[in-house]
PAZAPA-4460 file (N, C-alpha, C; in steps of 0.05 Angstrom, whole numbers, plus 32768, in hexadecimal, padded with zeros to 4 digits):
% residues 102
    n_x    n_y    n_z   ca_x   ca_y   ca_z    c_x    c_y    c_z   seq   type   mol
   8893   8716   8791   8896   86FA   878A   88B2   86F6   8781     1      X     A
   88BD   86DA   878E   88DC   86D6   8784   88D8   86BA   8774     2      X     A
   88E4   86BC   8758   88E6   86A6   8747   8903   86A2   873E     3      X     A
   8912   868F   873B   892D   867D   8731   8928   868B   8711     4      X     A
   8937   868C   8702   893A   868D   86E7   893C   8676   86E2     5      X     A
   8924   8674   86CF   8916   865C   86BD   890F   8642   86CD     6      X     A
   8906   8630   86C4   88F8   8626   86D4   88D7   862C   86D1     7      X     A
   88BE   8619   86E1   88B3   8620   86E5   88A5   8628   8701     8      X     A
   8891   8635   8703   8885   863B   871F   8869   8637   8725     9      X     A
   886D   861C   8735   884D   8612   8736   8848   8623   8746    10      X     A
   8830   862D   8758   8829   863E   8764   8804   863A   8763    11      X     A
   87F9   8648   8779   87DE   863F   877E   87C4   865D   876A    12      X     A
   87BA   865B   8775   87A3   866D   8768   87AC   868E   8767    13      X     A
   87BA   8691   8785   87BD   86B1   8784   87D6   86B7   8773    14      X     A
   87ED   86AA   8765   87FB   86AE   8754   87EE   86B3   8739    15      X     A
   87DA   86B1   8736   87CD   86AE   8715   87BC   86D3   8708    16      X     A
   87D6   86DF   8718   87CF   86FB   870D   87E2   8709   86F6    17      X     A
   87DD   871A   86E7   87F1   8715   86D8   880B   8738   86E6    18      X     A
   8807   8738   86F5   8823   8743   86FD   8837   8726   8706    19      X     A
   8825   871B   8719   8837   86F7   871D   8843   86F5   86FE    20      X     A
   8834   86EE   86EC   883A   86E5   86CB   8851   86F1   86C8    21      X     A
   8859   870F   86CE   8866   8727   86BA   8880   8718   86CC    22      X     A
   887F   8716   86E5   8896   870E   86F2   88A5   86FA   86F0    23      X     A
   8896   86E4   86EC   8899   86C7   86E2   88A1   86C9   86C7    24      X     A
   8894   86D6   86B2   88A8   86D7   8697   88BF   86E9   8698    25      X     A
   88C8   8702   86AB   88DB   8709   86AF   88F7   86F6   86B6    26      X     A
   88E9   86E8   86C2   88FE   86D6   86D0   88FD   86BB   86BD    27      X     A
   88F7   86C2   86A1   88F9   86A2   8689   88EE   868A   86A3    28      X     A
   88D8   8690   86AA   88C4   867D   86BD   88A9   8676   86AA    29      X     A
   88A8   865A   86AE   8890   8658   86A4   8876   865B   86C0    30      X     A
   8861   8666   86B9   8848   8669   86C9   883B   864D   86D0    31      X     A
   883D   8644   86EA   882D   8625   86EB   8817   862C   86FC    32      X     A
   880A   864A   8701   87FD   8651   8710   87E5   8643   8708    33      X     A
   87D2   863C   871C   87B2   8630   8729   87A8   864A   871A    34      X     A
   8795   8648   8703   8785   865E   8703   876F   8658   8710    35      X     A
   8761   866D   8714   8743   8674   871F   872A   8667   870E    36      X     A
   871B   865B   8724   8708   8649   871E   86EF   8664   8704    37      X     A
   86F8   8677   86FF   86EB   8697   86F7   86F9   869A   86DB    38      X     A
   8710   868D   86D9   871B   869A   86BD   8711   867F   86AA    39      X     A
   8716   8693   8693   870E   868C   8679   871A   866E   8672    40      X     A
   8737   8676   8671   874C   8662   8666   8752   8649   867E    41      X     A
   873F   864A   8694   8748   8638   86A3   8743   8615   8694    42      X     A
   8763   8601   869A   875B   85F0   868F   8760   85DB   86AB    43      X     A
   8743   85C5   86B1   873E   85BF   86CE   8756   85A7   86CD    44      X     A
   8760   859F   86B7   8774   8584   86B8   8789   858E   86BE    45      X     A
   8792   85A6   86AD   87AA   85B2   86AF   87AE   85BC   86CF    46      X     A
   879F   85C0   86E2   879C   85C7   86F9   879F   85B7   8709    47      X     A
   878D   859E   8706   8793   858D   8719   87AD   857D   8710    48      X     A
   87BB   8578   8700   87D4   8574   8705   87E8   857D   870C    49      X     A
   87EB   859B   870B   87F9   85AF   871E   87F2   85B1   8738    50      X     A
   87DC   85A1   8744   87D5   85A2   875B   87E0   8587   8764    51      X     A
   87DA   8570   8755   87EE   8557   8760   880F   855A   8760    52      X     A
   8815   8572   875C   882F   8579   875E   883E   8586   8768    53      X     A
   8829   8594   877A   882C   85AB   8789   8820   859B   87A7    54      X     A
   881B   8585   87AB   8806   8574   87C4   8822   856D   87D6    55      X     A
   8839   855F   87C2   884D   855A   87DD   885A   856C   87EC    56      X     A
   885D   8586   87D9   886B   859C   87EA   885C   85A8   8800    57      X     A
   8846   85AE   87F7   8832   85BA   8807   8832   85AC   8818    58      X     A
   8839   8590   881E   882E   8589   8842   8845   858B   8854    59      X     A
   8866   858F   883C   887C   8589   884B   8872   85A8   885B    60      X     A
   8866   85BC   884A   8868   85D8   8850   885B   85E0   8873    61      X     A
   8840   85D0   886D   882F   85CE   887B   8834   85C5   8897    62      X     A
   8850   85AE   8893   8853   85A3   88B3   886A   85B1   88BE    63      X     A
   8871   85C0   88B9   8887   85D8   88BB   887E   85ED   88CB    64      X     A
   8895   85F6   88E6   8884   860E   88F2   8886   8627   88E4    65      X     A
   8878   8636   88E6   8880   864D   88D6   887D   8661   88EA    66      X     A
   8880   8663   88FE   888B   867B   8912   88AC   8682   891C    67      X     A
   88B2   869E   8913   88CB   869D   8914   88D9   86AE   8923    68      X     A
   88EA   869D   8935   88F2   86A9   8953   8903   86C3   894D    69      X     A
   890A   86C2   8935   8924   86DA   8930   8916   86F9   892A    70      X     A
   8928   870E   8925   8920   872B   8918   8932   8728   8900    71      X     A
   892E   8732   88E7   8940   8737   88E0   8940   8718   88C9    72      X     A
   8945   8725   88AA   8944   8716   8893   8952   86FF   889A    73      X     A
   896F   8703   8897   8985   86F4   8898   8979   86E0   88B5    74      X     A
   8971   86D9   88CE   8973   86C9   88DE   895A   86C0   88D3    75      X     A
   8947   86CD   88C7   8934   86B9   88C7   8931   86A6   88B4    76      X     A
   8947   86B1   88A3   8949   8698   8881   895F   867C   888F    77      X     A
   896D   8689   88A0   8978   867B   88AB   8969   865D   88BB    78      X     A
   8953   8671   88C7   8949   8661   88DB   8937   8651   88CC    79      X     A
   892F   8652   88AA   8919   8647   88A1   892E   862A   8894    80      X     A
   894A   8636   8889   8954   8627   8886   8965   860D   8895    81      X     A
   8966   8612   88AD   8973   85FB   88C4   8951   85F1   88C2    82      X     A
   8943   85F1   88CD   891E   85E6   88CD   8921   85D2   88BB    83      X     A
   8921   85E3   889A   891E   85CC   887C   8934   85B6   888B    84      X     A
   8948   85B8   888B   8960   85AB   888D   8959   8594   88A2    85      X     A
   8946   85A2   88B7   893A   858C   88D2   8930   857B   88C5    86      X     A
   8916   8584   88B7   88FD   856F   88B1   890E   8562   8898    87      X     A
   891B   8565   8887   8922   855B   8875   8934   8543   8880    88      X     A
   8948   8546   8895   895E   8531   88A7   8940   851A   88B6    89      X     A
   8931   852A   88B9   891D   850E   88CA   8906   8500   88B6    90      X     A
   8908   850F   889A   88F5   8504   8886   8901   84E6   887F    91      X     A
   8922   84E9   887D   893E   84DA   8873   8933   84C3   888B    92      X     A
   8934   84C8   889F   8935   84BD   88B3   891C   84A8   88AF    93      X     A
   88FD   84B6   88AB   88EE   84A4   88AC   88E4   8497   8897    94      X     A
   88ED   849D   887B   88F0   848C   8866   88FC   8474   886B    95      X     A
   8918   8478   8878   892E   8463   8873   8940   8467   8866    96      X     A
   894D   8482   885E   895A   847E   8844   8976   8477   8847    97      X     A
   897E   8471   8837   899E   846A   8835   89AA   847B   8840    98      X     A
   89BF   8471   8856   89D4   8483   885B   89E4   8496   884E    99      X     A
   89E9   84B2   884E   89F8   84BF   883E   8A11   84C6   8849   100      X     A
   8A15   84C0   8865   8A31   84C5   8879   8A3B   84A9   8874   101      X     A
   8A49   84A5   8864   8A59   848D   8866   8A7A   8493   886A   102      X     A
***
């Protein structure tokens, strides 16, 4: 698992182990993990608002191909990164947003 120093990390159910935890406080991360409908300390409010917050990414994620024509680390971060950069230029596009090439 890769986490930013500090900050937090929303994340879904399978993050809510505590090696995830040990990593996430390594990295001065706070844990925004989904616990399991099974643990003790689950709180159902505190959940579902990490889940209304986690709803818009998840669909940008979702309409995204995720097959990747390359071998090899470097072409494929590459290739995930020109993609974001696609859907993000036609999101601009079908909002309307203000020109930023002026």
């Amino acid at each position: 698992m890769f986490a930013l120093k500090g900050g937090m990390v929303i994340a879904d159910k399978s993050y809510c182990t505590k090696d995830a935890a040990r990593v996430m406080a390594m990295n001065s991360c706070h844990n925004g993990a989904i616990k399991k409908n099974s643990m003790k300390d689950k709180n159902h409010q505190k959940d579902n608002f990490l889940s209304g917050l986690r709803i818009p990414h998840e669909s940008t994620f979702s309409r995204m191909n995720k097959h990747a024509h390359y071998c090899g680390l470097a072409k494929v971060q590459f290739q995930a990164f020109i993609q974001s950069m696609a859907y993000n230029f036609k999101r601009l596009i079908a909002i309307d947003a203000p020109s930023i090439f002026v």
